[in-house]
N, C-alpha and C positions, 0 to 999 in steps of 0.2 A: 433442547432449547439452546439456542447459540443468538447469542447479544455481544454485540462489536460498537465501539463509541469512540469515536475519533474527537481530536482535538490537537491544536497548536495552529492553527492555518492563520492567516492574517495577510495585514499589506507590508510588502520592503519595495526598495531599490533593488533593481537592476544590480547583479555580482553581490547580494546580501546570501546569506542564510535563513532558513528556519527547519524545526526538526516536528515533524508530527509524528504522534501517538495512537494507538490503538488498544485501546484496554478491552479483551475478550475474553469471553465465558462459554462455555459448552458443558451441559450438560451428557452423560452418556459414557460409554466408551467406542475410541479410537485409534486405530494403531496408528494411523497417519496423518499430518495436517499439513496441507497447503494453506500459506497467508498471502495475501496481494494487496500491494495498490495500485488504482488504477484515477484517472482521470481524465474528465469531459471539459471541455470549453466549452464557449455558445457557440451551437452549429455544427459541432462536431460529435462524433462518433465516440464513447468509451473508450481509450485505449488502455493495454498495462503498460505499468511503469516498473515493476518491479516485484517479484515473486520469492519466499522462500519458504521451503523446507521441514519438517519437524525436524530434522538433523543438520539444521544450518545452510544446505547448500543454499545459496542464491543466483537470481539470477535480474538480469535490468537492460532496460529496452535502449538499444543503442543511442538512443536520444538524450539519453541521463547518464549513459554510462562516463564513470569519471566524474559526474559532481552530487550524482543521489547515492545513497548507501541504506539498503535496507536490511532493517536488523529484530532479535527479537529478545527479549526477556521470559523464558520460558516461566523460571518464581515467581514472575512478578503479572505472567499471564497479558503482556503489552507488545506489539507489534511497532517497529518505529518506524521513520522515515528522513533520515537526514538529507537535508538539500542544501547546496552548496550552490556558490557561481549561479546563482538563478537570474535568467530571462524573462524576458516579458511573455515569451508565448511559450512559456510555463504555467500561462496564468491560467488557472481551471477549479472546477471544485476537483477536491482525491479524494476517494471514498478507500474504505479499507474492506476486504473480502476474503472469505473463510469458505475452505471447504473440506472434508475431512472423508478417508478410505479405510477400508477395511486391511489394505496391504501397502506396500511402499509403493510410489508412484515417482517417476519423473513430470515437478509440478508445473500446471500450467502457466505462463506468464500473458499472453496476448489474447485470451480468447474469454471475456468477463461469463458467458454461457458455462462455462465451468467452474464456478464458481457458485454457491448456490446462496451464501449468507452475506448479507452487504452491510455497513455501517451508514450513517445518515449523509454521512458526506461533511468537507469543510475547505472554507474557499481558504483558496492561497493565487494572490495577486503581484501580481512583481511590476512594479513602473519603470519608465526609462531614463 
């Protein structure tokens, strides 16, 4: 059983911040975990934004890179997402996504298919 609950999204300006959260739960055992965010606009296609690790590595989709920073609190069982310098055609829901292996993997970033557990999603709006 794996439950992921996103939250902080909301409306800014154009060059604000905001930092979303991911509080997630997995029952079971796992040697490995990939965490992701990803996000849709209207009309568009899923895309990732930003993937990392059970060991930290990260990695973030040329589009963010430089003002998203994805991070995680392993204690605390919460997956983040800080965003900085935000855009308007930043604007999307992000959902947060979980998927977990039996051995170490280099994790996936762009392909949401790999990913098997999703959170409900939370919009993030940027005006101009």
């Amino acid at each position: 059983q794996v439950q992921l609950v996103e939250s902080g999204g909301g409306s800014v300006q154009a060059g604000g911040s905001l930092r979303l959260s991911c509080a997630h739960s997995a029952s079971g055992y796992y040697h490995w975990r990939c965490m992701g965010w990803f996000r849709q606009a209207p009309g568009k296609e899923r895309e990732g934004v930003a993937s990392i690790a059970s060991d930290g590595t990260a990695k973030h989709a040329d589009s963010v890179k430089g003002r998203f920073t994805i991070s995680q609190d392993n204690a605390e069982n919460t997956l983040y997402l800080q965003m900085n310098s935000l855009k308007p055609e930043d604007t999307a829901i992000y959902y947060c996504a979980a998927t977990y292996f039996s051995g170490s993997v280099d994790c996936p970033l762009t392909d949401p298919k790999r990913f098997g557990y999703w959170g409900q999603g939370t919009q993030v709006t940027v005006s101009s």
